[in-house]
N, CA, C and O atoms as a CHARMM CRD file, in Angstrom:
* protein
*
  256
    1    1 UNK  N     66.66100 111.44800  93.23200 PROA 1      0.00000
    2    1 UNK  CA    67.56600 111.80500  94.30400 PROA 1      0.00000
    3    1 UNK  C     68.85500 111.01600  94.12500 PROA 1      0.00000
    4    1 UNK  O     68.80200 109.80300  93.91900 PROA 1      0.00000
    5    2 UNK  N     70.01800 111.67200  94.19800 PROA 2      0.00000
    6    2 UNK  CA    71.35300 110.78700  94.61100 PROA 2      0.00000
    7    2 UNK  C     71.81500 110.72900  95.68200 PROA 2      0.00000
    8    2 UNK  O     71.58000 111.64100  96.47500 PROA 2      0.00000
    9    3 UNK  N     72.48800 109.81600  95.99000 PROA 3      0.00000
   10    3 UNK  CA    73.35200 109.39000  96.88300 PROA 3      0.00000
   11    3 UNK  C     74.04300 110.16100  97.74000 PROA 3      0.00000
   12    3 UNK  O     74.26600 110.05100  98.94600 PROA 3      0.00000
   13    4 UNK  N     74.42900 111.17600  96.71300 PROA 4      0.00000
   14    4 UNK  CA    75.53500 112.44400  97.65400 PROA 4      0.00000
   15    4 UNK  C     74.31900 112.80700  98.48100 PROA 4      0.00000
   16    4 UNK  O     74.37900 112.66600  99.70200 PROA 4      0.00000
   17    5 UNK  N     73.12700 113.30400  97.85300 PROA 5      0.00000
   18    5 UNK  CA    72.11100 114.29200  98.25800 PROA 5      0.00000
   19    5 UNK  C     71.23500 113.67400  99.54700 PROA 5      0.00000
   20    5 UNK  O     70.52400 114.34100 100.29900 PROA 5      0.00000
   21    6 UNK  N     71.45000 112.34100  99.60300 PROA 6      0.00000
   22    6 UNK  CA    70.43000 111.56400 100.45000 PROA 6      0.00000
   23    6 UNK  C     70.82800 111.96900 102.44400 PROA 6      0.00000
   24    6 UNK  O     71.91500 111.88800 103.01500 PROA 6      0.00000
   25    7 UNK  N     69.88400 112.25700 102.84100 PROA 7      0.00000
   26    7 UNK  CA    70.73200 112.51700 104.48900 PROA 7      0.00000
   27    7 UNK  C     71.27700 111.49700 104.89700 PROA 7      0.00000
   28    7 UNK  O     72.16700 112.00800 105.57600 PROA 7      0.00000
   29    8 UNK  N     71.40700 110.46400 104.99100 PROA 8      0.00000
   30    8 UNK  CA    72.05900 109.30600 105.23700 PROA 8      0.00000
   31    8 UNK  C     73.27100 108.98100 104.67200 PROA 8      0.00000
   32    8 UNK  O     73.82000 107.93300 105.01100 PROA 8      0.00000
   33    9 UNK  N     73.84200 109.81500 103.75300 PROA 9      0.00000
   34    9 UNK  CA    75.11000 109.95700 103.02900 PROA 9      0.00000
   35    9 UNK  C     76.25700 110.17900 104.25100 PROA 9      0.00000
   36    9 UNK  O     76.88100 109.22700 104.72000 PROA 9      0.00000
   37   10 UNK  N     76.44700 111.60400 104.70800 PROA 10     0.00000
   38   10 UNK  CA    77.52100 112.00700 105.57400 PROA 10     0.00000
   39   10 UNK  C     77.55200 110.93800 106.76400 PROA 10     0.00000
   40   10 UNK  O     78.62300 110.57700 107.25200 PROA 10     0.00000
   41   11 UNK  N     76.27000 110.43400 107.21900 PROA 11     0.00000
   42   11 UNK  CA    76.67400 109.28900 108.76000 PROA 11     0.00000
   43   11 UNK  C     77.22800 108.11800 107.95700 PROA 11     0.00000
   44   11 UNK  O     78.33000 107.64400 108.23400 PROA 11     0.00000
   45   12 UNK  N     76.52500 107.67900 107.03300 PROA 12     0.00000
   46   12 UNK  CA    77.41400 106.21300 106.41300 PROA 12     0.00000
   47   12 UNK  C     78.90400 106.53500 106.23700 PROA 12     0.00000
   48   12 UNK  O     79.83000 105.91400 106.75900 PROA 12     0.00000
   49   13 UNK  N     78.97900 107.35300 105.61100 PROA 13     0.00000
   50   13 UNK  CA    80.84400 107.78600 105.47700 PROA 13     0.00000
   51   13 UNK  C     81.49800 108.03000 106.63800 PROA 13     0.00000
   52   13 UNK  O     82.70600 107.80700 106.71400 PROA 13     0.00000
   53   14 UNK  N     80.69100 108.58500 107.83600 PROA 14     0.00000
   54   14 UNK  CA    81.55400 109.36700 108.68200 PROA 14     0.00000
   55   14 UNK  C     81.81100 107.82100 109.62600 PROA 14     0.00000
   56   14 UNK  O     82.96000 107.73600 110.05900 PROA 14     0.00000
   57   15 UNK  N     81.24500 107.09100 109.84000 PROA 15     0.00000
   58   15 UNK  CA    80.73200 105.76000 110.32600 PROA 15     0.00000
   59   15 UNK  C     81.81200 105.07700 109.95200 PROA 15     0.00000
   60   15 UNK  O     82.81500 105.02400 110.66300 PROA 15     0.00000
   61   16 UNK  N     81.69400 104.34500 108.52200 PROA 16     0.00000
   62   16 UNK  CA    83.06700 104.10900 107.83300 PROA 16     0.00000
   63   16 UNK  C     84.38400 104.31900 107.93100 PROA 16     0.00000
   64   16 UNK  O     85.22000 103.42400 107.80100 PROA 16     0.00000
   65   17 UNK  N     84.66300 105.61000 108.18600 PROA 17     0.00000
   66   17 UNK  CA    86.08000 106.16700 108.24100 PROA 17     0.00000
   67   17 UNK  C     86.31200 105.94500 109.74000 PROA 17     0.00000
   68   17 UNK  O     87.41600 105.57700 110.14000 PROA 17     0.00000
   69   18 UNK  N     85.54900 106.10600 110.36100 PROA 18     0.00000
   70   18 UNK  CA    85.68600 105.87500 112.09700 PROA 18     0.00000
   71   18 UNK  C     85.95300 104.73600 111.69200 PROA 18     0.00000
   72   18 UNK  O     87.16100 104.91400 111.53800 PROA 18     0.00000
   73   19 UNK  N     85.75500 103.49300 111.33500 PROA 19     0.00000
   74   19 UNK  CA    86.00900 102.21200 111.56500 PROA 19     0.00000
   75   19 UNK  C     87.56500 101.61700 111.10400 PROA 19     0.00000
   76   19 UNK  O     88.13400 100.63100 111.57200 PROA 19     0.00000
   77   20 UNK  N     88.01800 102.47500 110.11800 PROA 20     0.00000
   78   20 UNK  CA    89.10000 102.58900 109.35600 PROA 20     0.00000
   79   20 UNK  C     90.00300 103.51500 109.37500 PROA 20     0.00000
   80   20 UNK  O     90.79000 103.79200 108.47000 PROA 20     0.00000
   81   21 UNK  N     89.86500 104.18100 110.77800 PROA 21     0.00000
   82   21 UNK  CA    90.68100 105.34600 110.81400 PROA 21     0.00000
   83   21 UNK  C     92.18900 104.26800 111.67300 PROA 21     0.00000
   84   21 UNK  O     92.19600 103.21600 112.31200 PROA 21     0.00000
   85   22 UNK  N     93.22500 105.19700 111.25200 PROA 22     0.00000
   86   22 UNK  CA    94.67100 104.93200 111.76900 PROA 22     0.00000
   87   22 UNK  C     95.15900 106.47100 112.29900 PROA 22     0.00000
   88   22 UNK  O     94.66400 107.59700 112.33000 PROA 22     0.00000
   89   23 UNK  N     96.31600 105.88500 112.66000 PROA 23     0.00000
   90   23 UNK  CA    97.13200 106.77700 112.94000 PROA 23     0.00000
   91   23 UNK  C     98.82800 106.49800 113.33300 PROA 23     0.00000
   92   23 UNK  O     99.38700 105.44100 113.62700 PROA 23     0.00000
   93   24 UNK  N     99.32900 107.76200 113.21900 PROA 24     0.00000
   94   24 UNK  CA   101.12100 107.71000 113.50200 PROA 24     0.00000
   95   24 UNK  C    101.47200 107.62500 114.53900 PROA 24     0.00000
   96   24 UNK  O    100.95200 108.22600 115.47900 PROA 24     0.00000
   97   25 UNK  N    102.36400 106.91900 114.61700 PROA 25     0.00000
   98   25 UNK  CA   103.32900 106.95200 115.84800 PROA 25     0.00000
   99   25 UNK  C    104.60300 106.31100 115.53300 PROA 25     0.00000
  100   25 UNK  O    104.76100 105.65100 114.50600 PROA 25     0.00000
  101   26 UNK  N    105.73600 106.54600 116.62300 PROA 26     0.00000
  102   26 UNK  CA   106.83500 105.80900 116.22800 PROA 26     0.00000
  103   26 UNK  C    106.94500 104.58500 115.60300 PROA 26     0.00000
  104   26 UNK  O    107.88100 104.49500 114.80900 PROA 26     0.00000
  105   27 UNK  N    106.07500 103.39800 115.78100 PROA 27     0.00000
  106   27 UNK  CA   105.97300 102.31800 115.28500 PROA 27     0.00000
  107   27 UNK  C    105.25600 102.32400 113.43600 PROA 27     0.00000
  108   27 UNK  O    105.21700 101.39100 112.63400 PROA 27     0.00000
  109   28 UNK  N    104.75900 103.82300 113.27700 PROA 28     0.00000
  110   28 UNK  CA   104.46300 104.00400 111.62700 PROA 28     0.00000
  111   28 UNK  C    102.95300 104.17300 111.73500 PROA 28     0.00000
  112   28 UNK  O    102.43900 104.47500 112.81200 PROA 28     0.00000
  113   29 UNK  N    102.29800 103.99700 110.71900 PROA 29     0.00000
  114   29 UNK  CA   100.86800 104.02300 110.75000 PROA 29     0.00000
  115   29 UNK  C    100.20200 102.48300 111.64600 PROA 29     0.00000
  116   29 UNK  O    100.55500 101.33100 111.39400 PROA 29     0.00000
  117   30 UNK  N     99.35000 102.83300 112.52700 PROA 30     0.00000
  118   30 UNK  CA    98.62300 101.55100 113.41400 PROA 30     0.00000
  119   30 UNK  C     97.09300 102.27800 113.14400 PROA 30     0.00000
  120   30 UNK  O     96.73100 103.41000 112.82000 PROA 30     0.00000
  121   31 UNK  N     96.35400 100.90200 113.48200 PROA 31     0.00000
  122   31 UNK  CA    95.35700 101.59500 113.56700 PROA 31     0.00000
  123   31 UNK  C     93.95800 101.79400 114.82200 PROA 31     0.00000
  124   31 UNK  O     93.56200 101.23000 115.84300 PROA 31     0.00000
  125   32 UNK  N     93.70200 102.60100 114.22500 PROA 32     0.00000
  126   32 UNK  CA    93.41200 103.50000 116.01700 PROA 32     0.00000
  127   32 UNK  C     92.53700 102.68500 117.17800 PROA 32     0.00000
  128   32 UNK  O     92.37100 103.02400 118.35000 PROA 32     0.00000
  129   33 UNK  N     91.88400 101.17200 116.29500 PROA 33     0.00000
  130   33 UNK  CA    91.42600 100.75300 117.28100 PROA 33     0.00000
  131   33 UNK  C     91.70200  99.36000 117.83500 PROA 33     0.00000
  132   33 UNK  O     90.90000  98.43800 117.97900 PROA 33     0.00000
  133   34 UNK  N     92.91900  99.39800 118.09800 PROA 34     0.00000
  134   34 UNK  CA    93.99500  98.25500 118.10500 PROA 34     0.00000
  135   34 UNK  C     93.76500  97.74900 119.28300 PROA 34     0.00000
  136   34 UNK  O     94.21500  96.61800 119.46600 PROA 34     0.00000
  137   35 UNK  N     92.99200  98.43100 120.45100 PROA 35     0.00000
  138   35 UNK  CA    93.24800  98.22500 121.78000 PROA 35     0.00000
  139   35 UNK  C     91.65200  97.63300 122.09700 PROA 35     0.00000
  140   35 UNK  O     91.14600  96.84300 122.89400 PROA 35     0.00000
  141   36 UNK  N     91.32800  98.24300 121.31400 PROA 36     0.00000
  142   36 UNK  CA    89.27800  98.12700 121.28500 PROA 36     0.00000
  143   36 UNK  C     88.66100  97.68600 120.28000 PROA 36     0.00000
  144   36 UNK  O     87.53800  98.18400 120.20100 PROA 36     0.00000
  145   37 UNK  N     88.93400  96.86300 119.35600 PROA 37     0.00000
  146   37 UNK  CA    88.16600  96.33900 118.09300 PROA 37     0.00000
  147   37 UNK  C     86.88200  95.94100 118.06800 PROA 37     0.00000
  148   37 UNK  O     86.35100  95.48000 117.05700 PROA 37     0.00000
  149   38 UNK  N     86.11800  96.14200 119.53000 PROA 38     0.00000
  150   38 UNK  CA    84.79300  96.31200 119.55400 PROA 38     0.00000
  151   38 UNK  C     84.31800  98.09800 119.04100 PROA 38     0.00000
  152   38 UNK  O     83.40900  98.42700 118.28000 PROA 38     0.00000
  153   39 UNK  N     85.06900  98.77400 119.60000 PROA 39     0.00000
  154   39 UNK  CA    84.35700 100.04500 118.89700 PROA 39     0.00000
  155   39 UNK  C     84.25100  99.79100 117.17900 PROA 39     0.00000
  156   39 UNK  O     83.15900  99.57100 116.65700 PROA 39     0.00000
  157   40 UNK  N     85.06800  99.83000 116.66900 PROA 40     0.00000
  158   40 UNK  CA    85.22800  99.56400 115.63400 PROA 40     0.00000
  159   40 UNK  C     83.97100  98.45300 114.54200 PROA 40     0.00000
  160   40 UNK  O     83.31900  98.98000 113.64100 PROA 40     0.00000
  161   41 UNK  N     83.89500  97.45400 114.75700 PROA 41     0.00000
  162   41 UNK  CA    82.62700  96.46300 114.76200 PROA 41     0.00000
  163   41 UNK  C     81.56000  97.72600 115.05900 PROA 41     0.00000
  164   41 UNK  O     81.17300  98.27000 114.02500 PROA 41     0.00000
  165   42 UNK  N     81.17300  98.12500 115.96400 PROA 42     0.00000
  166   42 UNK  CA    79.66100  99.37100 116.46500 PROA 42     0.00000
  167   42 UNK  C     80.06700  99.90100 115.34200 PROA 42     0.00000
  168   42 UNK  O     79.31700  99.58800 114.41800 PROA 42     0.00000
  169   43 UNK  N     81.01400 100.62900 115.00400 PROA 43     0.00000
  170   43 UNK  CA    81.03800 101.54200 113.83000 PROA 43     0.00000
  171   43 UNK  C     80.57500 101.27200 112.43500 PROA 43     0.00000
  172   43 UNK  O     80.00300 101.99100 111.61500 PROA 43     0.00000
  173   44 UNK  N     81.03500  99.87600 112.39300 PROA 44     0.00000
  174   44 UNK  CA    80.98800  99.07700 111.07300 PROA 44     0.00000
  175   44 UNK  C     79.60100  98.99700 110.95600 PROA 44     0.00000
  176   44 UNK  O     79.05000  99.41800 109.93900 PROA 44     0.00000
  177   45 UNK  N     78.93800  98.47900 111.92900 PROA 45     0.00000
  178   45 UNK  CA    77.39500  98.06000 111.81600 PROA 45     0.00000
  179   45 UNK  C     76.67600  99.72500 111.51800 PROA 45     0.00000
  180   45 UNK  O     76.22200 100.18400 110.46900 PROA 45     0.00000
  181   46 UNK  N     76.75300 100.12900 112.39300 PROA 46     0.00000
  182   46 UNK  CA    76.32800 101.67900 111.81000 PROA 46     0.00000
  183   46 UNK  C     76.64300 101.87400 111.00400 PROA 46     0.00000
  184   46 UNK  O     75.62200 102.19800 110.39700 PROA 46     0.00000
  185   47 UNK  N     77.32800 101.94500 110.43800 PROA 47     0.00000
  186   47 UNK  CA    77.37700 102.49900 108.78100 PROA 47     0.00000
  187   47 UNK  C     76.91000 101.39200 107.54000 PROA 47     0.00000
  188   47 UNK  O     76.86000 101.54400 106.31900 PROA 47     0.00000
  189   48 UNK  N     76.65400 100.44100 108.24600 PROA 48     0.00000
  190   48 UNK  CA    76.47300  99.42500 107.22900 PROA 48     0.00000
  191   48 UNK  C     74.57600  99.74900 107.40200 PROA 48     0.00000
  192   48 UNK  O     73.79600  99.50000 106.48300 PROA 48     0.00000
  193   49 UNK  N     74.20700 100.24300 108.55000 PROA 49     0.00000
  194   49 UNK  CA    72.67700 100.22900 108.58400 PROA 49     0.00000
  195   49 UNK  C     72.35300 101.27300 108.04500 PROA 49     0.00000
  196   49 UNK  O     71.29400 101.28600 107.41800 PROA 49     0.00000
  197   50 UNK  N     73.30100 102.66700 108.13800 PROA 50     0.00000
  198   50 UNK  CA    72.86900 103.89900 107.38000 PROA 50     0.00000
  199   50 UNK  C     73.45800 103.66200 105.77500 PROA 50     0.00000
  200   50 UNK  O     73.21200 104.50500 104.91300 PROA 50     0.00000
  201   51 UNK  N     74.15300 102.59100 105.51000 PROA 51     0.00000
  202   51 UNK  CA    74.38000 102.47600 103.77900 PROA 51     0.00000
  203   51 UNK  C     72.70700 102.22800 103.28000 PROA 51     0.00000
  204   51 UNK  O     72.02700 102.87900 102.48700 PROA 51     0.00000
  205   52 UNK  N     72.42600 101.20100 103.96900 PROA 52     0.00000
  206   52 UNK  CA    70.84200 100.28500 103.50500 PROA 52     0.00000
  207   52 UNK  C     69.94200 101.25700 103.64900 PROA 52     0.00000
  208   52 UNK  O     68.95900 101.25400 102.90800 PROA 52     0.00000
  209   53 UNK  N     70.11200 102.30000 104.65800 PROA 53     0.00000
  210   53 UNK  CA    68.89700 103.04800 104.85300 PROA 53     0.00000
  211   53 UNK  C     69.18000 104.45800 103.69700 PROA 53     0.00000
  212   53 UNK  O     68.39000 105.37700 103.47800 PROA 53     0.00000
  213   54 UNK  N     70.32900 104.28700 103.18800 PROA 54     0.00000
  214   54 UNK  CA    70.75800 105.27300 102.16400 PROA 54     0.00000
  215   54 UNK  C     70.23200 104.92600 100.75400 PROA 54     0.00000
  216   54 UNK  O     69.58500 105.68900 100.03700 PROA 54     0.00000
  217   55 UNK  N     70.68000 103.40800 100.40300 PROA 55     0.00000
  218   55 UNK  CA    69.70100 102.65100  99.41600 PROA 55     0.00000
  219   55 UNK  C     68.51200 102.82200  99.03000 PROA 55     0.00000
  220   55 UNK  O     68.05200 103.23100  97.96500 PROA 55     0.00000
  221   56 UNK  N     67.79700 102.29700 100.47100 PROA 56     0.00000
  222   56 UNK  CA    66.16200 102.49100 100.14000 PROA 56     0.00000
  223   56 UNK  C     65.63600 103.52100 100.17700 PROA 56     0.00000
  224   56 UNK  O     64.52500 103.66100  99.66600 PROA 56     0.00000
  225   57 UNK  N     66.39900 104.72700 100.90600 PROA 57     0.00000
  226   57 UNK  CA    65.78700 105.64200 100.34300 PROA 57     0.00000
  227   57 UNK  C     65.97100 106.62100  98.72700 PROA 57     0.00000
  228   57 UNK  O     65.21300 107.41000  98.16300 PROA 57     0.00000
  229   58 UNK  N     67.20100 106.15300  98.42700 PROA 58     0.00000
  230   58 UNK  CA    67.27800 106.54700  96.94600 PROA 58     0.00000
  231   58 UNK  C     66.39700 105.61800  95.84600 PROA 58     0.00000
  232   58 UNK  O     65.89600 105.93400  94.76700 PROA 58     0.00000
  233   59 UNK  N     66.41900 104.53700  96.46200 PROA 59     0.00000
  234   59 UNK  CA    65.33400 103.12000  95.33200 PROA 59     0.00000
  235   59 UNK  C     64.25900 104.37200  95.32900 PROA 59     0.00000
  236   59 UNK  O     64.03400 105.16000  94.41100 PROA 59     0.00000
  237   60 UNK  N     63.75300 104.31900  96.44700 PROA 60     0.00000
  238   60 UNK  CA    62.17500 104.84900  96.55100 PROA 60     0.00000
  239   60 UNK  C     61.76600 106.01600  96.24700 PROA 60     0.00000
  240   60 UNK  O     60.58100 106.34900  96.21400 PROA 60     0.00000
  241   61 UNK  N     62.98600 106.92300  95.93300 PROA 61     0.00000
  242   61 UNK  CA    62.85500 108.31700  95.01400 PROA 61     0.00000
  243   61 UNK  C     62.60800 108.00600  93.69700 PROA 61     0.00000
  244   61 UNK  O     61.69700 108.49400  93.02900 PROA 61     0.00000
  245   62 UNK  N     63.53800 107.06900  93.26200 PROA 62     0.00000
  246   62 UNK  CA    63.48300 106.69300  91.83000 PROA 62     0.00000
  247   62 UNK  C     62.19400 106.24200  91.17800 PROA 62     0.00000
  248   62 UNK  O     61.86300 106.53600  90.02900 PROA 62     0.00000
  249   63 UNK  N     61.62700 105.63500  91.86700 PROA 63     0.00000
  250   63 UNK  CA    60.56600 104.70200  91.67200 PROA 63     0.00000
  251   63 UNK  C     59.33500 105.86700  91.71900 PROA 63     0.00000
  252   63 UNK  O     58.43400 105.61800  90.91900 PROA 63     0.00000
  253   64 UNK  N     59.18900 106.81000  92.33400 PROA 64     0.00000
  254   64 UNK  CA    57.83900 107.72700  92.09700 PROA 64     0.00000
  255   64 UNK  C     58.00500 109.07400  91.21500 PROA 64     0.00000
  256   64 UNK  O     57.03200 109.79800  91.00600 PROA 64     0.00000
């Protein structure tokens, strides 16, 4: 199994980009969670738990 293929693929990324998302405004690119850097952190951890759970489940394909 790969990585792309694993279900835990699209939430780790989508997780990620939420955490790192920006945006425009007169002042140029900011980023979107400037006001709340706790959402951001929740996001981070979620995607950092669906990376690991993306891992072990590709280890454990490999392995049988």
């Amino acid at each position: 199994m790969s990585v792309v293929r694993s279900r835990y693929f699209v939430p780790a990324v989508l997780f990620l980009g939420l955490a790192v998302s920006f945006r425009f405004d007169d002042a140029g690119a900011v980023w979107l969670w400037v006001g709340q850097p706790w959402v951001a952190v929740i996001a981070l951890v979620c995607s950092a738990a669906f990376w690991i759970l993306l891992l072990r489940d590709v280890r454990r394909h490999r392995t049988t």
